[in-house]
C-alpha positions in Angstrom: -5.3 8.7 -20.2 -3.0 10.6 -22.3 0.0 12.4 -21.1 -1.7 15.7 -22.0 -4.2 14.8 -20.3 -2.4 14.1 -17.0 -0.6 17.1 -17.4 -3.2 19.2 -17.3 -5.4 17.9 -15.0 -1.9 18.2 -12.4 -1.0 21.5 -13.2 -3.2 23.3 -11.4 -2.9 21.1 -8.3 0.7 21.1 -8.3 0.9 24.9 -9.1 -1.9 25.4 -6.0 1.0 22.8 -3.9 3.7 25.2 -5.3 2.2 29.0 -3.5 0.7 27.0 -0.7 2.6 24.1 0.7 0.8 23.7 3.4 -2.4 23.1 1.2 -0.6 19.8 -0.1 -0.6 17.7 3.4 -3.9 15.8 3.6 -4.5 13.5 6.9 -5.7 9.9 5.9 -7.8 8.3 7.9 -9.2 4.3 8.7 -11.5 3.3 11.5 -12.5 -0.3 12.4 -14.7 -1.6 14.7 -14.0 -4.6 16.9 -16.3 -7.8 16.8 -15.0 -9.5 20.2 -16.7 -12.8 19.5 -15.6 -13.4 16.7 -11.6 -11.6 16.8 -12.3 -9.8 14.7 -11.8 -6.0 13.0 -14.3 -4.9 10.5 -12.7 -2.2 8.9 -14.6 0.8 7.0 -12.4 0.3 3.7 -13.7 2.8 0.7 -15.3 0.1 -1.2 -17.0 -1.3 1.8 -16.6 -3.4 4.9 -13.6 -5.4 5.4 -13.3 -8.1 7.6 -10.0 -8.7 9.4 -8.8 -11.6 11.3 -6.1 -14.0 12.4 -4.1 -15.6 9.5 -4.5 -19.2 9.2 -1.0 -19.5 10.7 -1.9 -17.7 13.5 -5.0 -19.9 13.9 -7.1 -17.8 12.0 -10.1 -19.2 9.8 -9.9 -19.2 6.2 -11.8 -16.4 4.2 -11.1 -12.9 6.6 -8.4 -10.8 5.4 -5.0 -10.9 7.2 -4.2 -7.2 8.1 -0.4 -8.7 6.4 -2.6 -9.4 3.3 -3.5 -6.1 3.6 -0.9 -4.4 3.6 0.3 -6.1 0.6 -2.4 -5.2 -0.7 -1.9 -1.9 -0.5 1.4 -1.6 -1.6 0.3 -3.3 -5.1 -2.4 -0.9 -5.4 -0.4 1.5 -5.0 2.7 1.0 -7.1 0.1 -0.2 -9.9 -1.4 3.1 -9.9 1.6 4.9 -9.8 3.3 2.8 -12.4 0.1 3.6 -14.7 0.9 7.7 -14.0 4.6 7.1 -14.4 4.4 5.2 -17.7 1.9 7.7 -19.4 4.0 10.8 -18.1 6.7 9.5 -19.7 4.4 8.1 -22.5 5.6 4.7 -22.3 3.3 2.3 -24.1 2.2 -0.1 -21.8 -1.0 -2.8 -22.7 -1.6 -4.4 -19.7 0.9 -6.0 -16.6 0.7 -7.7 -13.4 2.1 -6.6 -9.8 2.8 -9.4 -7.2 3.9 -8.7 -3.9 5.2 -11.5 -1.4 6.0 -10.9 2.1 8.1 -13.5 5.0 6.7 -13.1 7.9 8.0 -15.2 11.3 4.4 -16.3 13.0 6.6 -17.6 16.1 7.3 -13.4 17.2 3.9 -12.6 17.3 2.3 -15.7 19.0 5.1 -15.6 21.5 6.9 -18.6 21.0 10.7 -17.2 20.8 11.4 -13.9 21.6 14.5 -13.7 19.5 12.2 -14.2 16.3 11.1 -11.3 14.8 7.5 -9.4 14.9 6.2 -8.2 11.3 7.2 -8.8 7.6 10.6 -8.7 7.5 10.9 -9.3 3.5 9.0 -7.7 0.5 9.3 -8.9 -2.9 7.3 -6.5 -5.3 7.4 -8.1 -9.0 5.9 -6.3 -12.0 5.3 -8.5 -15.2 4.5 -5.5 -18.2 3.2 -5.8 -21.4 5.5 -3.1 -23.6 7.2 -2.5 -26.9 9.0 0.0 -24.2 13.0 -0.8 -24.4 14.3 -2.1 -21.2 16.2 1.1 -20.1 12.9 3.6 -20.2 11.2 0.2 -18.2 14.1 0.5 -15.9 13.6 4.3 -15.5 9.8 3.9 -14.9 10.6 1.4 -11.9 13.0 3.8 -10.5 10.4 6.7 -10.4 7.6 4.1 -9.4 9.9 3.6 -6.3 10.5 6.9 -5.6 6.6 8.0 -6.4 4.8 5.4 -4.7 3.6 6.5 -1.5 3.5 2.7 0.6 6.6 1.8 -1.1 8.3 4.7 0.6 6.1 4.6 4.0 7.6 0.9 4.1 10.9 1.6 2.9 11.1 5.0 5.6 8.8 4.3 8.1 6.8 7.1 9.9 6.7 7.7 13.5 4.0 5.7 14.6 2.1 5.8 18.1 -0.6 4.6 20.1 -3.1 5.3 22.6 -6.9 4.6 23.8 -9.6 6.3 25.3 -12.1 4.7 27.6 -15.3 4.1 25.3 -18.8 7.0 26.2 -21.1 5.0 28.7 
């Protein structure tokens, strides 16, 4: 896509956004449906069913998705598309490019074996490898706006309030 292009497929959108703010919040939503027998969560995932189970180091069996996985996942997804808008707003010439993301997580928290070690990721690495004539001052302004832009990045980096609660199932 061209930057034209982008422009003016935004414009309306953002000028909608603009006289009616409230028009711009949208509620995203995931559902999942437990297989006991098998710990597992098969989540409804926009390009079909996802398994989800136990990591390996968790004693997991190979070959279901890690929800960790997933969120990784996500988060390259996410910069890579943003990085795509970002470059062709600013009409940086990219061919191609890779996005890695790595994250340590401490398996003794959440089995329970020391209390004192932490529960969830505690480190993120997000690499990009780009193909671009691009000078490396506009490629360090387009990962500076791909941080700000990119929605997990930001969602990890300021987390939301999250809650929980549960509802006896209909009979």
């Amino acid at each position: 896509m061209r930057s034209d292009e982008l422009r003016n497929r935004q414009a309306p959108i953002k000028a909608r956004y603009r006289a009616d703010p409230a028009s711009a919040v949208v509620t995203l939503r995931a559902r999942g449906q437990l297989d006991v027998e098998r710990t597992l969560c098969r989540v409804k995932a926009f390009s079909g069913d996802v398994e989800s189970g136990l990591h390996p180091a968790a004693g997991g069996p190979a070959g279901t998705a890690c929800s960790g996985d997933m969120l990784l996942d996500a988060l390259v997804a996410c910069a890579g598309v943003t990085l795509c808008v970002v470059a062709t707003a600013m009409e940086i010439p990219l061919r191609g490019g890779t996005i890695e993301a790595e994250g340590e997580l401490d398996f003794r928290g959440t089995l329970g074996v020391d209390r004192a070690a932490p529960i969830g990721i505690t480190r993120i690495d997000l690499r990009f490898t780009l193909d671009s004539d691009a000078p490396a001052e506009r490629l360090d302004k387009l990962l500076q706006l791909v941080e700000r832009h990119c929605v997990i990045y930001q969602t990890l980096c300021h987390p939301p309030r999250v809650s929980a609660s549960w509802r006896a199932a209909a009979p």
